[in-house]
N, C-alpha and C positions, 0 to 999 in steps of 0.2 A: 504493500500500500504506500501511496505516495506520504512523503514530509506535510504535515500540516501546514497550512500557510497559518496567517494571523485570526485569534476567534474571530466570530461571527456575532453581531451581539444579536442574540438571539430574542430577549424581550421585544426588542422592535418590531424585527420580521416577523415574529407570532401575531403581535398584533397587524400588524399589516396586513396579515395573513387572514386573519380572524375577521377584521373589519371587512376586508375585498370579498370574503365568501360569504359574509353577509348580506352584501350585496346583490351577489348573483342567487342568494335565498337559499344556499348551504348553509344548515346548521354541522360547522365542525363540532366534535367532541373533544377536551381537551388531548384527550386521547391521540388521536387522529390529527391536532396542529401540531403538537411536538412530532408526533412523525414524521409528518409533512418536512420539518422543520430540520429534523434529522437527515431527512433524505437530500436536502438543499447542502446541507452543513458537508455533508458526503460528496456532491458534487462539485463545491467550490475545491474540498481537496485537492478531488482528482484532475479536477479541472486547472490546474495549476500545472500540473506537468501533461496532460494528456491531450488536455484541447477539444474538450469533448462538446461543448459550445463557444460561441464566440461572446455570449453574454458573461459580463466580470462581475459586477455589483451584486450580491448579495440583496438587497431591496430591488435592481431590476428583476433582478431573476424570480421572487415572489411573484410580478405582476406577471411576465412576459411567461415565463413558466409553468408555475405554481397553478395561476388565478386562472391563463387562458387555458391548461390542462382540465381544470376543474368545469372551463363553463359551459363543457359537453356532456359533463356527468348527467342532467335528467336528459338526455336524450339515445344514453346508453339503455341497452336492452338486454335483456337471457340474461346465462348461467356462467357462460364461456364468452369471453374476449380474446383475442389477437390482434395486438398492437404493430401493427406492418412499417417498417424503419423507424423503429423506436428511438432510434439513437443513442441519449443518455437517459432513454425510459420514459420518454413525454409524448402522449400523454398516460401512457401505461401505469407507470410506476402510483402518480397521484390516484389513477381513478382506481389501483387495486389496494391503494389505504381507504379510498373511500366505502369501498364497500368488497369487505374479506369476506362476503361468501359469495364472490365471483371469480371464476380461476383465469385468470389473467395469462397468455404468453405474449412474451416481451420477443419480436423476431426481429434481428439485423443481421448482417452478414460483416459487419465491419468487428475484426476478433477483438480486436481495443476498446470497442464500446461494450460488447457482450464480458468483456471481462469484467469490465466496470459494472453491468445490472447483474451480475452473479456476486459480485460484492456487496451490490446495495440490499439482495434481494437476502443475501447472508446477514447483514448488518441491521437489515430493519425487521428482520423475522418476517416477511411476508410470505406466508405459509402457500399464500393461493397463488402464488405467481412464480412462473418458470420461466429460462430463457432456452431461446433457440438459435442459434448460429445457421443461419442459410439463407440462401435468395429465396426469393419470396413466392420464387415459381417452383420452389423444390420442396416447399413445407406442405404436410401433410395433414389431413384434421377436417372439421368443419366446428363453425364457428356460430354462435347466436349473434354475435358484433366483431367487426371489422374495425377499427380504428384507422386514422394513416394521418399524422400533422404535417409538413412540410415534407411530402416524401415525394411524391409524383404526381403529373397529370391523371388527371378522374377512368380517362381511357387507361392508363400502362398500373393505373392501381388493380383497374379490372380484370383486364386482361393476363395479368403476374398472379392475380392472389383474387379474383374471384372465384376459385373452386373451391376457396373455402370458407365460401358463406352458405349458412344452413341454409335451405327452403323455406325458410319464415323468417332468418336474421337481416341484418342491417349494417349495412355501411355508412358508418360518419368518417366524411371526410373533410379535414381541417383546413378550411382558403382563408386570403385575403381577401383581394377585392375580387369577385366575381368575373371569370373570365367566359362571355358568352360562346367563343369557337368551341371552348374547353369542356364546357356542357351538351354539347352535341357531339362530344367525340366518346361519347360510352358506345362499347361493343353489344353485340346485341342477346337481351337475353337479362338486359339490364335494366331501369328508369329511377328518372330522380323522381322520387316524393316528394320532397321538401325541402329548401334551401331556410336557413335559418340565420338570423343575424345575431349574434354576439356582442354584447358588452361588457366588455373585460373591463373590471375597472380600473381605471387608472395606465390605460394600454391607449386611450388615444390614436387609436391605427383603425381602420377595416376589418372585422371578424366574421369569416362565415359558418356553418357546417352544411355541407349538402349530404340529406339522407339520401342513401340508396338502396332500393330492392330489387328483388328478381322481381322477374314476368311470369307469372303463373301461366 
């Protein structure tokens, strides 16, 4: 494990933390912010020698992380999730403290980052969540929910990792600003339900999710 950098003042970022999920109408338990909290504390480490995002600040990372990871939780569905180019576990890592009896896999194929969520996943005890090391067209499973935050266009999410979305599950997929070519480019066998807007707070940017289901 990497050298610690300098603490983190953690009373802050709780609150910070605390306040923002209020917001989006997450009752955390304290339980569940120190986690949270634990889990950021973890990624500043690593992120000091690994580079695992390019967010530094400790209080960004609550909003840009933490807060916009969280404000797809009521739109999560089932039993089973898979988080498709997790990275450093976002939005996986948040939404399987929020709710431990969903079994969460964390998929990347990058070994650096999977090292990193087999530590985090060691270090926070998070029972229900596993990682996977592989492209995303070679994982095997199906899935109640599909996750995917800045990982690819709505087409190459589909077509890489839509065989493993159940017949009744749901793909949230994490945008910015709305890209209308981008939404016509699903393969077929697919359709958006619902595009949803995001208010992260204290993110002052564009947030979307676009739900997606099969075609009966």
């Amino acid at each position: 494990m990497p050298a610690a950098p300098p603490a983190i003042d953690r009373p802050s970022l709780q609150a910070r933390l605390r306040a923002g999920a209020d917001e989006l109408g997450l009752a955390l338990t304290p339980a569940q912010n120190e986690r949270l909290i634990d889990y950021l504390d973890l990624l500043v480490c690593w992120n000091a020698v690994y580079n695992l995002t390019a967010v530094r600040d400790p209080a960004e990372m609550v909003t840009r992380h933490l807060l916009d990871s969280l404000a797809i939780a009521p739109l999560v569905r089932g039993a089973t999730l898979v988080d498709l180019g997790t990275g450093a576990g976002l939005p996986g890592i948040p939404l399987a403290i929020l709710a431990p009896e969903r079994k969460v896999t964390l998929a990347d194929s990058n070994g650096k980052k999977t090292r990193f969520l087999r530590e985090a996943v060691r270090v926070l005890g998070l029972a229900n969540a596993r990682v996977e090391q592989a492209r995303v067209e070679d994982l095997q499973g199906q899935y109640d929910c599909i996750t995917a935050r800045a990982f690819a266009a709505l087409g190459d999410i589909l077509t890489w990792g839509g065989h493993l979305l159940a017949p009744d599950g749901v793909c949230v997929a994490m945008k910015g600003v709305i890209d209308e070519e981008e939404l016509r480019g699903l393969p077929s066998g697919f359709r958006i339900e619902e595009i949803v807007a995001l208010a992260v707070p204290g993110l002052g940017a564009a947030r979307h999710a676009v739900i997606i289901r099969r075609y009966r």
